[in-house]
N, C-alpha and C positions, 0 to 999 in steps of 0.2 A: 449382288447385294452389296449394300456400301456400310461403313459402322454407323453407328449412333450417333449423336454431336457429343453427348457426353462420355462417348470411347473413342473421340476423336485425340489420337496422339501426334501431335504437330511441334515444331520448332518457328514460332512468327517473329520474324525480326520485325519490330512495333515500331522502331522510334530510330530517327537520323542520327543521334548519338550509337545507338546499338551497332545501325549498319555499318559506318564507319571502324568501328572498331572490330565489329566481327571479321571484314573485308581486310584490313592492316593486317591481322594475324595468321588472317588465310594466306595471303601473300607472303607472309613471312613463310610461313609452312612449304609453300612451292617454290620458293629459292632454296630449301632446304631440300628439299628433292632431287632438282635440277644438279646443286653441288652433290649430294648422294651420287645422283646417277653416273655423272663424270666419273668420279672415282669409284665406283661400283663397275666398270667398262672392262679396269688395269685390273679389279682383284679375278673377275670371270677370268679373263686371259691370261691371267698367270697359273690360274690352276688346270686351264683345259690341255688336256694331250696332244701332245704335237707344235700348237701353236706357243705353250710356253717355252718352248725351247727357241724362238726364232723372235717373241715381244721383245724389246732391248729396257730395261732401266728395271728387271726385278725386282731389286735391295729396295724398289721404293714400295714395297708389297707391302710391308709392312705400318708403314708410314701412311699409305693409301686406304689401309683396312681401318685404322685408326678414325681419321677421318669422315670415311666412310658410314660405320658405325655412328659416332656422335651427329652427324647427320642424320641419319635415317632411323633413328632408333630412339636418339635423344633429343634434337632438336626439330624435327620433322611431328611428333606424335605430341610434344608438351608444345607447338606452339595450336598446335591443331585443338588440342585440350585448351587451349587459351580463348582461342575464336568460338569454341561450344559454351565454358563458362562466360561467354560473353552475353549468351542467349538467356540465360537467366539472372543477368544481372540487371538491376533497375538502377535510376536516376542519375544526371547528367556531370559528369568529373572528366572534363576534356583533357585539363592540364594531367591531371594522375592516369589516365588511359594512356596520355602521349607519353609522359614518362616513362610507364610500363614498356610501352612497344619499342621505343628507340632502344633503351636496354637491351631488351633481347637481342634487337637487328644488328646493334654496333657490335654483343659479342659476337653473334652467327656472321658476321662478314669477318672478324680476325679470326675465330676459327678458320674459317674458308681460308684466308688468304697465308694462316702462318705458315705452312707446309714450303710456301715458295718467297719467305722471307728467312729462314733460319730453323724453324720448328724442325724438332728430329728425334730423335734418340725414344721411338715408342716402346711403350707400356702393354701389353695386350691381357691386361686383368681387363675382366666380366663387367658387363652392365655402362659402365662408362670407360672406354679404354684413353689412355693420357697422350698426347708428345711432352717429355720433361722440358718443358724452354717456359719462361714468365707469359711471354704470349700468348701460348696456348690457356694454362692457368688464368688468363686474365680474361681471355674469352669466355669459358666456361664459369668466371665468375659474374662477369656483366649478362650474359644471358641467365641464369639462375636467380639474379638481384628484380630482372625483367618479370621472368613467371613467379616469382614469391609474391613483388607487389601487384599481378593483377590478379592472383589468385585471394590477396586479403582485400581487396575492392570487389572480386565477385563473392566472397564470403562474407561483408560486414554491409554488402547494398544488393542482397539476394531478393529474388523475386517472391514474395509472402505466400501461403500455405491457403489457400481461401477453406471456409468451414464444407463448401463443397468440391471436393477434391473431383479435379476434371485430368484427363489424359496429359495434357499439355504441361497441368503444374505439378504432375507427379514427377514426369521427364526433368524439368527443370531443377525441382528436390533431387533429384540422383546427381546432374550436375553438377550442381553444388555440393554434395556429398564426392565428386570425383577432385573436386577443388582441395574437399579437407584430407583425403586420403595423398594427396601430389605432398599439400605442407606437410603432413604425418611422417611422411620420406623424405624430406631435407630436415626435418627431424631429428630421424634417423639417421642419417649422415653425417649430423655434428655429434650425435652422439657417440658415433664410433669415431669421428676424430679426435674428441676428448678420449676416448678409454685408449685409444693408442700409442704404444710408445713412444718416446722423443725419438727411440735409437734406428727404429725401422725405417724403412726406406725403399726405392725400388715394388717392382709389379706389386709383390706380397702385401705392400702397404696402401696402395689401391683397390686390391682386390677385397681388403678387409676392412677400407673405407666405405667402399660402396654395393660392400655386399646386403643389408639390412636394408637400404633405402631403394636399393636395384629391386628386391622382393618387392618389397611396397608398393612402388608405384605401379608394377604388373597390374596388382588391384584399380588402381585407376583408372586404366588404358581400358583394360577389361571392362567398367563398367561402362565406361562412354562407350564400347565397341558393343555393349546391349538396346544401351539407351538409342544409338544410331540403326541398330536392326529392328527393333520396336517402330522407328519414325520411318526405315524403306519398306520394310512390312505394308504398314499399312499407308502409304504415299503408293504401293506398285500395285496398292487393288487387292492384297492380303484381307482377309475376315482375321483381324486380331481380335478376342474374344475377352481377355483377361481383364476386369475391371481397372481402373486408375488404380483405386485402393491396392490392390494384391500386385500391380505392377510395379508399384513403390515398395509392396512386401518385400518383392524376389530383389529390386535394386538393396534395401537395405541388408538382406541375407549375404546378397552378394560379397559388402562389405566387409560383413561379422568379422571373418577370420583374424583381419587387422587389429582389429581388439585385442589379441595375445601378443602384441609386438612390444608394449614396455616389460611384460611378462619375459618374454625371450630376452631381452636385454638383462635383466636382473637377471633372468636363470645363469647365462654363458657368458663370461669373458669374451669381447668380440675376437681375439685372436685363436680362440680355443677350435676347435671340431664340433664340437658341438654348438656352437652358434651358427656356423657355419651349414648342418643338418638339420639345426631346427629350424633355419629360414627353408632347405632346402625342400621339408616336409611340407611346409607352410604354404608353399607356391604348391607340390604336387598335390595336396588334398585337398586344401583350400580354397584351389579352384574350381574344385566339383558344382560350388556353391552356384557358380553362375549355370548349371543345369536346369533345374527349375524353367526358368525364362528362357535360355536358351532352346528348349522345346518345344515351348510354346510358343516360336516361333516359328520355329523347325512345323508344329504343326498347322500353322496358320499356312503355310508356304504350300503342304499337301492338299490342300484344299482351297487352295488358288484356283482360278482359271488363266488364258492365255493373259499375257500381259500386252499391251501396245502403247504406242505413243511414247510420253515421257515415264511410262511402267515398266517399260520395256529396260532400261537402262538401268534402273533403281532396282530394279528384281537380282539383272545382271550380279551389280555387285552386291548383293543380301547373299546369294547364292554361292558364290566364289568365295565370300568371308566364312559364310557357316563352314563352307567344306575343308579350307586352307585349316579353321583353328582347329576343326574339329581331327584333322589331320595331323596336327601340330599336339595334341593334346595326348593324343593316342602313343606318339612316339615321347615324349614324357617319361612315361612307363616303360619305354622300353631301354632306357640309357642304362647301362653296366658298366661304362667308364668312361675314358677322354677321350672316345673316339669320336667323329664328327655326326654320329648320331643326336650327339649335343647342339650342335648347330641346325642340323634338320627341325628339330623341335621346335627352337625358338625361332627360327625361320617360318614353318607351319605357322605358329602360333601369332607371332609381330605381323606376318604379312595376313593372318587372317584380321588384327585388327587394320593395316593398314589398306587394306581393300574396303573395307566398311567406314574409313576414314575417309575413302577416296568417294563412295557411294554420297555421305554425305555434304563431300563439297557440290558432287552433283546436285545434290535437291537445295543444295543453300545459294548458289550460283542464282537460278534466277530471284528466286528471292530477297537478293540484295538487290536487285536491281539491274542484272547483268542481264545480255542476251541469251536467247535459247541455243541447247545446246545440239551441236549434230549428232541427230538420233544413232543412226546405224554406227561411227566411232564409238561413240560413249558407251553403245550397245558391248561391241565386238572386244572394246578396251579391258574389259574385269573379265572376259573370259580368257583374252589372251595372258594378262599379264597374272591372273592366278594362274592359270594352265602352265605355264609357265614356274612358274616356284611350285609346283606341285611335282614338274618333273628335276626341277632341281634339287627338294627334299629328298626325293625318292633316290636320289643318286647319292646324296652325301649318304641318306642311311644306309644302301645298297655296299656301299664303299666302308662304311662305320662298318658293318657287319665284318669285314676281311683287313680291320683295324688301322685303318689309313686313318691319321691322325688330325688334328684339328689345329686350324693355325700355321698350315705350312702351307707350301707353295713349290714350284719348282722340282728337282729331284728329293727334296729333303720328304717328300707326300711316300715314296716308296713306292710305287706303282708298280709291283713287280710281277703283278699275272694278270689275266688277261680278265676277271671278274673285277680287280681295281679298275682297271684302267676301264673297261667300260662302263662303270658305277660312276667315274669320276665326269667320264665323256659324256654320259646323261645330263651331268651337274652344270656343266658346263653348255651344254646345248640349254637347256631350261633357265638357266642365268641371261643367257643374250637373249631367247626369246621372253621372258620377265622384262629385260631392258627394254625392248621394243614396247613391249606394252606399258612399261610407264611412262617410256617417250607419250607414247598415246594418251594418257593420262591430261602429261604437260598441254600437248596440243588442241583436246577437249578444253582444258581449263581455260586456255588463252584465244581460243573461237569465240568463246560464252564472255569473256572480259575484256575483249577488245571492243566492244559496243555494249551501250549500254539497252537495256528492251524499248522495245519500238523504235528503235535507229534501222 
């Protein structure tokens, strides 16, 4: 059985201004990758057993995870966020789309290249980690100038509400509702550089920078990573059941929490502990919210049949996202301190959106206009490279548990029995095969965009 036409939830790229730009910011996203992954190669290898003692140029671990991170965390996910608010934006602003995109592209290339022009001396506070050099700062500020303006072009030429609310424009209302929650968090961010002292300086004053706007936008990621399950759902042959109306319920529930964040700011000094716990609460229970929808896709997914053709691939990564966040979520609740249990979480959790990020470059791929993509890869790719961060979570937690710390590398990890060192050896085996699997990623994406359909 197939849905209804009016429970049909779709993403339609309509119009040659749309395609264009959804495609720019796609592409931006996969050079964002590509640079992730490089440097994602040196941080595996410096934490795995045996072989870290024999990689030569360590000291750049830290400098590499840096990087890394703002890649794949930051620039990877908000340009991705950029190419979906693209899908619900209407009428034609060529010169303000180009503006928006080159911004981004020029800072994501001086990010990439500062590391091997001078950039150094990192930073490893949360959410956006720094190199102190102007370069780096200048990148992260021309790509940030990039996503403000096209997030106020899909917010001020959004796609209208019709009196009969259909699948497609409820999707599209959440969209743009992920649009205002992104601005909500740069927001947030000048607002904690205003409360901030003149005198602070160094990690501490990063980490207090972008602690409020780091929460934030989790809310964002989160909801495009529903609205994208909702659209492979029901693209892979899913019976999704939930009306448009009550779909757009659970997107704006999803939201709510955000609503107490000028509340939080007036409550706590951002320098204080308690600003610091009430974001912290904010993200752990807050995010209960996306349950609702979350299961009901979870139960549209139980009462599938087999999937085939292009189902086959779309299911793939629905399946490997539900299970990475729902992995990611669990371990949340289990953190007790600064052990790398902490990274397992947001691991689970990022790479459950970025699997569902990845699922729907698949379905937007030929819809812009690109070739079909190879089944059996595309298939095999979200099982590998979730299967993969599944056994690399399970290793940092394994290893969290017997208090191996987070942020180290090399002998400074303490690997001193034989439960470390094998927790760590997992992390590390599930890190290179994750790599391989996003290599897989890259080389799906570039079969299907090397031609264009019917070539």
């Amino acid at each position: 059985m197939t849905n209804s036409p009016e429970f049909s939830y779709a993403l339609p790229v309509v119009s040659n201004s749309m395609r264009r730009t959804t495609t720019a910011w796609l592409i931006l996203a996969l050079i964002a990758l590509v640079g992730a992954g490089l440097f994602s190669l040196l941080l595996v290898l410096s934490r795995t057993p045996v072989i870290q003692e024999i990689v030569p140029f360590l000291d750049f671990f830290r400098v590499a995870l840096v990087v890394h991170v703002t890649l794949s965390v930051l620039i990877w996910l908000l340009a991705m966020s950029a190419a979906t608010w693209s899908l619900s934006t209407r009428g034609d602003k060529p010169v303000w789309d180009r503006l928006s995109f080159w911004l981004a592209a020029l800072g994501t290339a001086v990010i990439i290249v500062s590391p091997f022009v001078g950039a150094g001396d990192p930073l490893m506070n949360n959410y956006v980690p720094v190199l102190q050099h102007p370069l780096f700062y200048g990148g992260l500020v021309l790509f940030t100038l990039g996503i403000l303006s096209h997030l106020l072009r899909a917010f001020l030429f959004r796609q209208r509400i019709s009196e009969v609310l259909s699948g497609t424009t409820a999707l599209q209302t959440g969209i743009t509702l992920s649009a205002m929650l992104t601005g909500l968090s740069i927001v947030a961010v000048l607002a904690s550089w205003r409360d901030l002292p003149n005198q602070m300086d160094g990690s501490i004053y990063f980490e207090f920078l972008f602690w409020g706007g780091g929460h934030v936008v989790q809310f964002s990621y989160t909801l495009l990573m529903m609205i994208a399950w909702v659209v492979l759902a029901t693209a892979s042959g899913c019976r999704f059941e939930l009306t448009p109306r009550l779909t757009l319920v659970f997107l704006v529930f999803l939201a709510l929490p955000v609503i107490t964040v000028p509340f939080l700011y007036l409550a706590h000094d951002v320098t204080t502990t308690g600003h610091r716990l009430a974001f912290t609460e904010l993200m752990k229970y807050g995010g209960l919210s996306c349950l609702p929808l979350g299961l009901a896709v979870a139960a549209s997914l139980w009462r599938a049949g087999k999937p085939s053709g292009e189902h086959r691939y779309l299911r793939a990564a629905l399946v490997s996202s539900l299970l990475l966040f729902a992995v990611g979520g669990i371990l949340g609740f289990m953190i007790a301190g600064l052990d790398i249990v902490i990274p397992a979480h947001y691991h689970g959790a990022t790479v459950g959106v970025t699997i569902a990020f990845m699922g729907l470059t698949y379905y937007l791929l030929p819809r812009l206009g690109f070739g079909a993509l190879p089944e059996r890869l595309a298939t095999w790719q979200p099982y590998l490279y979730g299967g993969g961060q599944l056994l690399h979570i399970i290793g940092l937690a394994w290893s969290g548990g017997y208090g191996v710390q987070r942020k180290t590398a090399g002998v400074a990890q303490g690997l001193d029995g034989l439960g470390q060192t094998a927790g760590m050896g997992l992390m590390g085996l599930g890190g290179l095969i994750s790599v391989i699997g996003g290599l897989m990623f890259l080389i799906v994406a570039y079969k299907s965009m090397r031609r264009r359909s019917g070539q």
